[in-house]
C-alpha positions in Angstrom: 4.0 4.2 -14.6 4.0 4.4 -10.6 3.7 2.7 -7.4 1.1 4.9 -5.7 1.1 4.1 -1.5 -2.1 5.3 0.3 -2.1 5.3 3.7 -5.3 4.5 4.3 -8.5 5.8 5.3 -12.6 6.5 4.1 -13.0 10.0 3.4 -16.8 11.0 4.0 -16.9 12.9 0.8 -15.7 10.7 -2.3 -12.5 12.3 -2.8 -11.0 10.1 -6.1 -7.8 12.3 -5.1 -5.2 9.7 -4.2 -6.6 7.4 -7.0 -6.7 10.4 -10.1 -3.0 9.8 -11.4 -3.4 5.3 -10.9 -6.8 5.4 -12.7 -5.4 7.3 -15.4 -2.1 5.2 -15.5 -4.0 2.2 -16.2 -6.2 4.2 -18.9 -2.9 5.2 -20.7 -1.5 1.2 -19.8 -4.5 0.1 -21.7 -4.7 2.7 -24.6 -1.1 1.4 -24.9 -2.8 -1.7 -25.7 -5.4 -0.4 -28.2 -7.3 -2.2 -25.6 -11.0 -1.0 -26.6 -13.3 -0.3 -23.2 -12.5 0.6 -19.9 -9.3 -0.6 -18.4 -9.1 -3.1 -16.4 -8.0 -3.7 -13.0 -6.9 -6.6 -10.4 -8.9 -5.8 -6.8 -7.4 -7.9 -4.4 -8.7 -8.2 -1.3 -7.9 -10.3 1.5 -10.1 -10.1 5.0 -11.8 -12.0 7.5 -15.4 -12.5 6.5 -16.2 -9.1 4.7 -13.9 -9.3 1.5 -16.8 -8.3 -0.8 -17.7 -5.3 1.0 -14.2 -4.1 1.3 -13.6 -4.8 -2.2 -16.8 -2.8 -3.2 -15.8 0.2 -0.7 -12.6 0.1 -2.7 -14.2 1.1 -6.3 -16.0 2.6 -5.4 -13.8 5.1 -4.0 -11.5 4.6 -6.7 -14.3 5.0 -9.6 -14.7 8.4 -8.8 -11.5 9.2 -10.5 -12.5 7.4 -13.6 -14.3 4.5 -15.1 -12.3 1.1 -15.2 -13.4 -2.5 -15.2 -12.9 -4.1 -11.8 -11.5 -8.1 -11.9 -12.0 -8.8 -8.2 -10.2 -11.9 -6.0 -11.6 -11.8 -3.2 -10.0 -13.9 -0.5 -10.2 -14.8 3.4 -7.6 -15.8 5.7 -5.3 -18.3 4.6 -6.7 -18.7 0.9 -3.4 -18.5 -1.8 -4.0 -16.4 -4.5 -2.6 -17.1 -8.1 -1.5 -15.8 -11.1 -5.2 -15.6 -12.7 -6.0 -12.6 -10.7 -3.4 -10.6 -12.8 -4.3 -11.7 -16.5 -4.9 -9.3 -18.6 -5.0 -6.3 -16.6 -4.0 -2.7 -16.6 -3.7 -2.1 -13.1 -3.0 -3.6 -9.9 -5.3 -2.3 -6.8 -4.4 -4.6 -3.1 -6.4 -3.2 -0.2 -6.6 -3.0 3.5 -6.9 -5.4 6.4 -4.6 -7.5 8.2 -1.1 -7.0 6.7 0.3 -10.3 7.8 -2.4 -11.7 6.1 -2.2 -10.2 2.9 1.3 -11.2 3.2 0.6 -14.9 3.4 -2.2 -15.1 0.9 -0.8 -13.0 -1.4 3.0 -14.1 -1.8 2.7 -16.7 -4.4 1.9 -13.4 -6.7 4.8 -11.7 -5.3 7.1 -12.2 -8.7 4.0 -11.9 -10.9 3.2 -8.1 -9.7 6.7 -7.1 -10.0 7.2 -8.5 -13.2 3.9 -6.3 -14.5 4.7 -3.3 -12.2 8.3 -3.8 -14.7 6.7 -3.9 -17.4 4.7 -0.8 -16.9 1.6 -1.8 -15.0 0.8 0.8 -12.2 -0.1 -0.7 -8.4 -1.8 1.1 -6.0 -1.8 -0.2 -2.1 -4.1 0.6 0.3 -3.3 0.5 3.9 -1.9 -3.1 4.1 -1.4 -3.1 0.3 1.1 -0.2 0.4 2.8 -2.1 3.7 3.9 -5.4 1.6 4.9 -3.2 -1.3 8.2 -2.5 -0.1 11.0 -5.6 0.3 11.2 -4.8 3.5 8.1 -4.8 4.6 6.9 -3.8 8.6 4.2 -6.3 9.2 2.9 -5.1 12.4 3.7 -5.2 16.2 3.9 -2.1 18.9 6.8 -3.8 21.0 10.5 -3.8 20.3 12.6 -6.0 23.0 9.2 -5.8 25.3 9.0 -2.0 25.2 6.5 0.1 24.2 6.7 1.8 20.7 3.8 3.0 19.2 -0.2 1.9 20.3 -1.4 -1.7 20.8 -4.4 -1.1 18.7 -2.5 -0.9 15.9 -0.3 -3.8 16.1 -1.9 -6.0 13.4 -2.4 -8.7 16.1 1.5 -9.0 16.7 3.6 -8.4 20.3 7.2 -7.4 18.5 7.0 -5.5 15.8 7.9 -7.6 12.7 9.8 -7.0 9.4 9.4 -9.7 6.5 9.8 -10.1 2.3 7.4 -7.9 0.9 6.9 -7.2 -2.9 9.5 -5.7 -3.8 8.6 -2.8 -5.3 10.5 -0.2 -4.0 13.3 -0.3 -1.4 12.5 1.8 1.4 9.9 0.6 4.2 6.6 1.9 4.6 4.4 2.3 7.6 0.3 3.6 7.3 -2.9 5.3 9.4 0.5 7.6 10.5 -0.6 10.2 12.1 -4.3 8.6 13.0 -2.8 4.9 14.5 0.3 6.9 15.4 2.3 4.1 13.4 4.9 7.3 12.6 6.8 6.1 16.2 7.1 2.9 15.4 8.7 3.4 12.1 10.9 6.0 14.1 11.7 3.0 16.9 12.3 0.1 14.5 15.0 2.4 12.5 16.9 3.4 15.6 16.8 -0.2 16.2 18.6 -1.4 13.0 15.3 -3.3 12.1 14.8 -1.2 8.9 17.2 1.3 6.7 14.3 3.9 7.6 10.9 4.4 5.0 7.7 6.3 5.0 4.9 6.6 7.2 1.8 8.1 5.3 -0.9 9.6 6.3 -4.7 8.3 6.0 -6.6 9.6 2.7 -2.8 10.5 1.7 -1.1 8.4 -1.4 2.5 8.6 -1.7 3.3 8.3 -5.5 6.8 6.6 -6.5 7.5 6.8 -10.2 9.7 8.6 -12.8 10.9 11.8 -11.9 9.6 13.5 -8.4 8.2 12.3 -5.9 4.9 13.1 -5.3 2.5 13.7 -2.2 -1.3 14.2 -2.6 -4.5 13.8 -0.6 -5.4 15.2 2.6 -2.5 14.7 4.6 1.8 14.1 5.0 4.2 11.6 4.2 6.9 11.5 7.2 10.2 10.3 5.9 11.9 8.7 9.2 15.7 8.7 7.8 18.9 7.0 10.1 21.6 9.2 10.9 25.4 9.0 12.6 23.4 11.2 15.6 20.2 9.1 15.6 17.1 9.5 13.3 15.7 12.2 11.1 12.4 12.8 11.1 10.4 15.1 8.2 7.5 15.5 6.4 6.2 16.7 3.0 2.6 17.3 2.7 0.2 17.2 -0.1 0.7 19.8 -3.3 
């Protein structure tokens, strides 16, 4: 199973794209099982008033790449989520919103969705949910030492930019909305800084898939791998196939 990282991003046409390999992970998770019906699969959610609509948007956007039985928490600013939102499921979906929120309300889970993930349960991150994924996760912020390094409006309602615990799941950092928020510079600026041991950067409507064997890209647009080097930082991409 994989750790699939979209980088956010509504695509006008329902394009199940970056969800067709994590629907059908959980439908192999769950026929793994001899669970009988549709798999099922954690939505978690946390946002500021419209956690219900996001988590909607969500399947349905994911549905189009196959059926599966949604088990939705569905949480605002500052609620704790527990262990209950994970029983019994085949997959793992965490959306979008306000990183260092997710962050908060989601870290009591922290060593619950690894210990699944482990065990063979696939997680898919949207936006903010493939930000915490890694253990060293960039937060937000568009400042390093008071300068300038990538837009305010994506900042995630932080001055410097910020680097914290995340998940866990995979050990490089990962920025998202790249090329859209033009995040890709700050992941560029907080490597050169020593903040991070360089990541990702992905694309919107993009998914970055981390699993056994290749890596893969797939969607609509690039991953930019930002890597540190004795003469400064690398930057490259690979794009969808």
């Amino acid at each position: 199973m994989s750790v699939h990282l979209v980088g956010g991003g509504w695509s006008e046409t329902k394009s199940p794209a970056v969800y067709d390999l994590f629907v059908a992970e959980a439908a192999a998770r769950a026929a793994s099982e001899s669970f009988e019906g549709e798999p099922r699969i954690a939505v978690l959610v946390v946002r500021a008033g419209d956690a219900d609509d996001h988590a909607a948007k969500l399947i349905d956007a994911a549905s189009g790449a196959g059926a599966f039985e949604p088990v939705i928490t569905a949480l605002t600013h500052g609620d704790s989520a527990t262990t209950a939102a994970l029983a019994d499921v085949h997959g793992i979906l965490i959306g979008g919103g306000l990183t260092p929120a997710y962050l908060e309300s989601l870290s009591p889970i922290f060593g619950e969705i690894r210990r699944l993930v482990a065990s063979g349960v696939p997680y898919l991150g949207f936006s903010a949910g493939s930000s915490i994924a890694a253990e060293r996760a960039l937060v937000g912020g568009w400042r390093i030492g008071g300068v300038e390094v990538s837009p305010e409006a994506g900042s995630e309602d932080l001055d410097e930019v910020t680097v914290e615990h995340g998940i866990g799941l995979l050990d490089i950092t990962v920025d998202v909305h790249a090329v859209q928020w033009g995040t890709l510079s700050r992941l560029i600026a907080a490597t050169e800084a020593g903040l991070v041991d360089g990541g990702v950067a992905i694309d919107e409507n993009t998914a970055f898939v981390v699993g056994e064997g290749a890596l893969r890209v797939v969607g609509a647009g690039s991953v930019w791998q930002v890597l540190s080097t004795d003469g400064g930082v690398r930057v490259s991409s690979l794009a969808a196939g």
